[in-house]
Every structure is written in C-alpha cells, then in structure tokens.
PyMOL commands that place a pseudoatom at each C-alpha (Angstrom):
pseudoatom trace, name=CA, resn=UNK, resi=1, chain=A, elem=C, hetatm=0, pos=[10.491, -21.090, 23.478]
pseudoatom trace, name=CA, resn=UNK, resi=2, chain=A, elem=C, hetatm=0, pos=[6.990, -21.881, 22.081]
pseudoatom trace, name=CA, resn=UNK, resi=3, chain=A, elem=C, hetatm=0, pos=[6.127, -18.171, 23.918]
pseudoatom trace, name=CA, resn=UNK, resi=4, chain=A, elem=C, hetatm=0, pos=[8.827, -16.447, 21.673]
pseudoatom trace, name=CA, resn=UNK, resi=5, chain=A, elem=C, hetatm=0, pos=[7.104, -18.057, 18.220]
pseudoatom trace, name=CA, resn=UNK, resi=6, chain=A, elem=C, hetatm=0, pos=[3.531, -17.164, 19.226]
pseudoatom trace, name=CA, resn=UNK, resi=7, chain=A, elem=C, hetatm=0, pos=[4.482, -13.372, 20.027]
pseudoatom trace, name=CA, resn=UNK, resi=8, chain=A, elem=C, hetatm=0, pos=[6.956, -13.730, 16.853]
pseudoatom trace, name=CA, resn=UNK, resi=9, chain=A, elem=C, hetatm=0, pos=[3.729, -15.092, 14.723]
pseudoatom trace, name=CA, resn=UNK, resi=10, chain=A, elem=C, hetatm=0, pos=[1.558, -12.238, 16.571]
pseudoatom trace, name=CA, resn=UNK, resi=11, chain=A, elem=C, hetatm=0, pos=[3.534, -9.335, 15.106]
pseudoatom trace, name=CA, resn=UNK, resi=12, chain=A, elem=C, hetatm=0, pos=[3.745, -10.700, 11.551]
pseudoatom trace, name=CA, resn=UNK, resi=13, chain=A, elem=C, hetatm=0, pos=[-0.029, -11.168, 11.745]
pseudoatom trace, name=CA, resn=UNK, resi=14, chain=A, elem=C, hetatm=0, pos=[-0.718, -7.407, 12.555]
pseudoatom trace, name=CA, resn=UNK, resi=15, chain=A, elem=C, hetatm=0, pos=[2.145, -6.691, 10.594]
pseudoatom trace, name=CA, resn=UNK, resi=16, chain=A, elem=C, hetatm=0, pos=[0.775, -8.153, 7.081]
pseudoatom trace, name=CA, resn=UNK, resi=17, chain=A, elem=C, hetatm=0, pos=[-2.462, -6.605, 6.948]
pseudoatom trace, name=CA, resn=UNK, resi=18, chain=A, elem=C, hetatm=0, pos=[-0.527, -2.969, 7.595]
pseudoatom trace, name=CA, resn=UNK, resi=19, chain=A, elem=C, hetatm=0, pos=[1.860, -4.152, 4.797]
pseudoatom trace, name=CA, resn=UNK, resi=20, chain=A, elem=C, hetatm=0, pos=[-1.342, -4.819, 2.485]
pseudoatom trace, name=CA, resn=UNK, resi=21, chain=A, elem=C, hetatm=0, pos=[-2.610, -1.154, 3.563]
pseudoatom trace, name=CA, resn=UNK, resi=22, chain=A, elem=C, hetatm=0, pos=[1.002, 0.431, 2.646]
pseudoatom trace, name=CA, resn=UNK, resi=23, chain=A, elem=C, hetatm=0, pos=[0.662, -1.417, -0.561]
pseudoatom trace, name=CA, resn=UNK, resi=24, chain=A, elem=C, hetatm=0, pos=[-2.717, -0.547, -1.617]
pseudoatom trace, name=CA, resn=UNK, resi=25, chain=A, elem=C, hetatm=0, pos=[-2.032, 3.082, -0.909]
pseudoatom trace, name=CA, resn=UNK, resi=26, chain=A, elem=C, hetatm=0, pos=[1.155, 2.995, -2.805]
pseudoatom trace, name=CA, resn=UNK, resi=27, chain=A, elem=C, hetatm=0, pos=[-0.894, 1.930, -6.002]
pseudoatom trace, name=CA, resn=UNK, resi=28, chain=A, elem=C, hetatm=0, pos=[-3.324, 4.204, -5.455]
pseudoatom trace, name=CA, resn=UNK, resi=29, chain=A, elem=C, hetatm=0, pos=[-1.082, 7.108, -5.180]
pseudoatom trace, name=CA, resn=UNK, resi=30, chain=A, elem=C, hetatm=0, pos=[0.775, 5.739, -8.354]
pseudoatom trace, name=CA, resn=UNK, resi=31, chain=A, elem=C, hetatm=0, pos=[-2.176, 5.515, -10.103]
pseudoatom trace, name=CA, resn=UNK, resi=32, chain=A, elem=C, hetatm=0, pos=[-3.599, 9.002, -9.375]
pseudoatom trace, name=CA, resn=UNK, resi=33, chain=A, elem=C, hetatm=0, pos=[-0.271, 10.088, -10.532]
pseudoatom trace, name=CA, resn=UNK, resi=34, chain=A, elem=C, hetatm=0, pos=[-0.392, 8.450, -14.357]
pseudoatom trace, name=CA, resn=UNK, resi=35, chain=A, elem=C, hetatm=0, pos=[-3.977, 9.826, -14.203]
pseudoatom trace, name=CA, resn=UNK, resi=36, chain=A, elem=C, hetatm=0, pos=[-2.488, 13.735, -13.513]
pseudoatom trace, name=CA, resn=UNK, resi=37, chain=A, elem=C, hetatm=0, pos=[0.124, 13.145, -16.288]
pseudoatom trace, name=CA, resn=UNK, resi=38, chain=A, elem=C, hetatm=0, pos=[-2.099, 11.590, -18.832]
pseudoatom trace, name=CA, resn=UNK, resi=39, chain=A, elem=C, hetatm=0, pos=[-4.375, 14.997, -18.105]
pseudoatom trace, name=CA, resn=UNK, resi=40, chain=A, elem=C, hetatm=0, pos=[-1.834, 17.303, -18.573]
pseudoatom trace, name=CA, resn=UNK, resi=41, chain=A, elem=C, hetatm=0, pos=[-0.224, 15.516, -21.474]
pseudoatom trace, name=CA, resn=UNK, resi=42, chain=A, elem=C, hetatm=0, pos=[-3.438, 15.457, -23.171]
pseudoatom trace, name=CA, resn=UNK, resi=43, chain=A, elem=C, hetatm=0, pos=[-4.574, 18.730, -21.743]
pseudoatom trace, name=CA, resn=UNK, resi=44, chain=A, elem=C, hetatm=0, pos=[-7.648, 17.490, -20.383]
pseudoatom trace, name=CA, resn=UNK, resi=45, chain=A, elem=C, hetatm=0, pos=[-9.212, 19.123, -17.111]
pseudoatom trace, name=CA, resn=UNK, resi=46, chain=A, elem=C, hetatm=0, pos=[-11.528, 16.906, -14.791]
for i in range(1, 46): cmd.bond("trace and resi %d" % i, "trace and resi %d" % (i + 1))
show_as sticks, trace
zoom trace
C-alpha cells in the first residue's frame, strides 16, 4: 500500500509543475492575443 501512495504522490509532483507550465503558456498566448486585437482595433503596427 504505502508503495502505491508514494508513486501516486510522485506523478502529481511532476505533474503540477507541467500543469503550472500549461498554465503560464495559456496566459501568455491569451495575452499576446488581446495585444494583436487591441493593434488592429486601434490600427497600430509594432
């Protein structure tokens, strides 16, 4: 049993920091996004 928790606890500890990655990425993405539709709203160029 206490083999099956610490593999169980081993996978969500690599699996949170990947998680954090997606996340970050996500908001970046979404950011870069609002900053290509401001531009074009506003018709700026960079």
């Amino acid at each position: 049993m206490e083999l099956k928790w610490s593999r169980k606890i081993k996978k969500i500890e690599v699996a949170l920091p990947l998680q954090i990655l997606l996340v970050n990425v996500l908001i970046l993405d979404i950011k870069q996004l609002i900053c290509v539709v401001n531009i074009k709203q506003n018709g700026y160029v960079q």
